[in-house]
N, C-alpha and C positions, 0 to 999 in steps of 0.2 A: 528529272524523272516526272513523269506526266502523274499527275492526282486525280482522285474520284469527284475536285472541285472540275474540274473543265468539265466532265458531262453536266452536273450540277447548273454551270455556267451554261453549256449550249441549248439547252433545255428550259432557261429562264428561270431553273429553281432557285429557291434566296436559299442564303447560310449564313449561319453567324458562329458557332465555336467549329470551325476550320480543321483544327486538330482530332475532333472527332470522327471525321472522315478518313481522316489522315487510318488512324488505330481501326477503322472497319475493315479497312484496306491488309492491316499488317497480320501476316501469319506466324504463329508461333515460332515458325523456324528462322525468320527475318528477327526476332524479338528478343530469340536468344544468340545471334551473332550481331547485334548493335543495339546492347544493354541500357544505353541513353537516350535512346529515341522512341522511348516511350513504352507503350501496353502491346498486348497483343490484341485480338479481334473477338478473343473467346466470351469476354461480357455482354459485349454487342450483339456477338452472335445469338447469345440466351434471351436477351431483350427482344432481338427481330423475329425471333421463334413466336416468343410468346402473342405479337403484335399479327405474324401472317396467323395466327391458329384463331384469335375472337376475328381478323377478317374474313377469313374465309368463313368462318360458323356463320357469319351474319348478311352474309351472301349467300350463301343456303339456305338460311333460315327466310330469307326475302324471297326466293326463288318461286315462281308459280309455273303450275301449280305448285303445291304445298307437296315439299318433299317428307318421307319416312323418315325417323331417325335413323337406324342402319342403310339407309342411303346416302345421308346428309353425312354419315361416318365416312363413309368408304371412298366418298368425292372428295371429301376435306381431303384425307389421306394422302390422295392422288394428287390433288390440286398441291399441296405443303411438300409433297415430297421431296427426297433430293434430286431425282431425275427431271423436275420439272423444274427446282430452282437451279439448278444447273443449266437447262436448257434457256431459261427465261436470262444468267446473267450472262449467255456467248450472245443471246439475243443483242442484249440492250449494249453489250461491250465492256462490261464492270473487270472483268477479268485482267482486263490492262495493265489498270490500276493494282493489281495485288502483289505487294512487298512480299516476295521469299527468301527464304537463307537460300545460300548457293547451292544447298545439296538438294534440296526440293525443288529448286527451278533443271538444274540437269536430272532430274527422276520423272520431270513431267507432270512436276505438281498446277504447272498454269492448266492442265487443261481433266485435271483429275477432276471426276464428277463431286467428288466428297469435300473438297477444299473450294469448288465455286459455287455448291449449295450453301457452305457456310458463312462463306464471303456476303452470297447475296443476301442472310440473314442477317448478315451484322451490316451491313448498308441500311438495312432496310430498318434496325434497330438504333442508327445513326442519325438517321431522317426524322425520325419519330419525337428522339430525346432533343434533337436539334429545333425544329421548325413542329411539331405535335401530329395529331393523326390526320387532321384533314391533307397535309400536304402527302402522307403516307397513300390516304386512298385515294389521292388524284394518280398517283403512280399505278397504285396496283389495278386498279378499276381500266386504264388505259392499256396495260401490259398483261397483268395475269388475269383479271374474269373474263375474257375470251377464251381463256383455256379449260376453262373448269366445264367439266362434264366430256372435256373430247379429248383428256390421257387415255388411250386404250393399253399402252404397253405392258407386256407380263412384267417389266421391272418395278411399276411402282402400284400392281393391285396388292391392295389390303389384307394379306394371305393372317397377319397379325391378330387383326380385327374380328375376321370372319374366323379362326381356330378359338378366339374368346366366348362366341356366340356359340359355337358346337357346343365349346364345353360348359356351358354355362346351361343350354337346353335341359344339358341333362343331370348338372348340378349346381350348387352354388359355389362350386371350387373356383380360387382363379390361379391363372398358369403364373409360374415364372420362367424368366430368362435368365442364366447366369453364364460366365463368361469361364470358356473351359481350356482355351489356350490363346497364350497371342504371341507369333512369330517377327520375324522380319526386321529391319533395321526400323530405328523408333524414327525415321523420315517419312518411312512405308510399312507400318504395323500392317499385321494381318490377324484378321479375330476369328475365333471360333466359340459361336455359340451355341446355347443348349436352352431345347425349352421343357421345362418338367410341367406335371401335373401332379405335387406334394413329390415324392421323392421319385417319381416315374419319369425316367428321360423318353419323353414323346419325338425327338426330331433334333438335329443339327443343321447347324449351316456356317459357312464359312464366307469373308468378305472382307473388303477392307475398309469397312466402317464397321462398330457394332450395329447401326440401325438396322442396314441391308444383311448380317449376319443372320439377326434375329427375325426377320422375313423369310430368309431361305431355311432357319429352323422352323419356322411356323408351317411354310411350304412342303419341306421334308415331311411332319406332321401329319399333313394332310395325306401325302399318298402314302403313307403306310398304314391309315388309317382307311384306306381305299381298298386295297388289297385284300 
């Protein structure tokens, strides 16, 4: 089975704990049908979270001219999103490399946007802990800040962001999302979420992440609030 070290390799990147790439790679459904072979991705993936969110902030914040905060929001957003790390890991070809259990790879999990957004997080969180940041933003600098500022697509504006600032205009309330049903086999959950304002259900949305749930309730939100 081919490993996330060969791109590593073709690329001239160095590595040195191996097995950590190995677990970037592995998705929970591969972790619970071969119990010995180690973790899943899901640590990594919180780590490469937190590592694309102070990049991109600090590629914003360098950008000239001098961007707005709720500009510099609404780009991060775009730039971090799952549609764009999805799209940036069919780019580079990370995808290969992703260990699934059997029922996830026959449901079409190699090419689900939710599972190669979190893939490319936990790479990205692998690299970091492995070799440190510098080698992090020779990657993203060559791959992802060409991209920032030219996501135009309705799938990954900031509908979230921008429903915080309406309601914030006009109070200091802040919303929550809470989680009002979830369907489907646990290979292929499906979420339904809700966004209140104190006990005011403002909007739904349904998806198969929570993130993008709670976008199409922020967006629901919005056009009823239009109306």
């Amino acid at each position: 089975m081919k490993t996330f070290l060969e791109w590593m390799d073709n690329n001239h990147y160095p590595h040195n704990d191996d097995k950590l790439y190995i677990e970037a790679c592995t998705h929970s459904s591969y972790a619970n049908e071969h119990h010995k072979e180690g973790s899943d991705n899901e640590r990594l993936e919180f780590m490469g979270d937190a590592v694309l969110q102070i990049w991109s902030a600090y590629q914003l914040f360098e950008m000239k001219p001098k961007l707005r905060e709720g500009t510099m929001t609404t780009l991060r957003s775009q730039t971090v999103c799952e549609a764009t790390l999805a799209k940036l890991n069919k780019q580079l070809g990370w995808y290969e490399y992703l260990r699934l259990g059997i029922g996830e790879e026959k449901t079409g999990g190699r090419s689900r946007v939710s599972l190669l957004a979190d893939q490319f997080e936990a790479c990205i969180g692998a690299i970091y802990i492995d070799q440190g940041y510098d080698l992090v933003n020779e990657i993203l600098t060559k791959y992802m800040k060409p991209l920032i500022g030219t996501v135009k697509d309705e799938e990954v504006t900031d509908y979230k962001t921008h429903l915080q600032e309406v309601i914030q205009a006009d109070s200091r309330k802040t919303i929550q999302y809470k989680l009002l049903e979830e369907t489907g086999p646990s290979n292929a959950p499906v979420f339904t979420m809700g966004v209140y304002l104190d006990d005011i259900l403002l909007g739904k949305g349904t998806s198969t992440t929570k993130k993008k749930a709670e976008q199409k309730a922020a967006k629901n939100a919005f056009e009823k609030m239009a109306k």
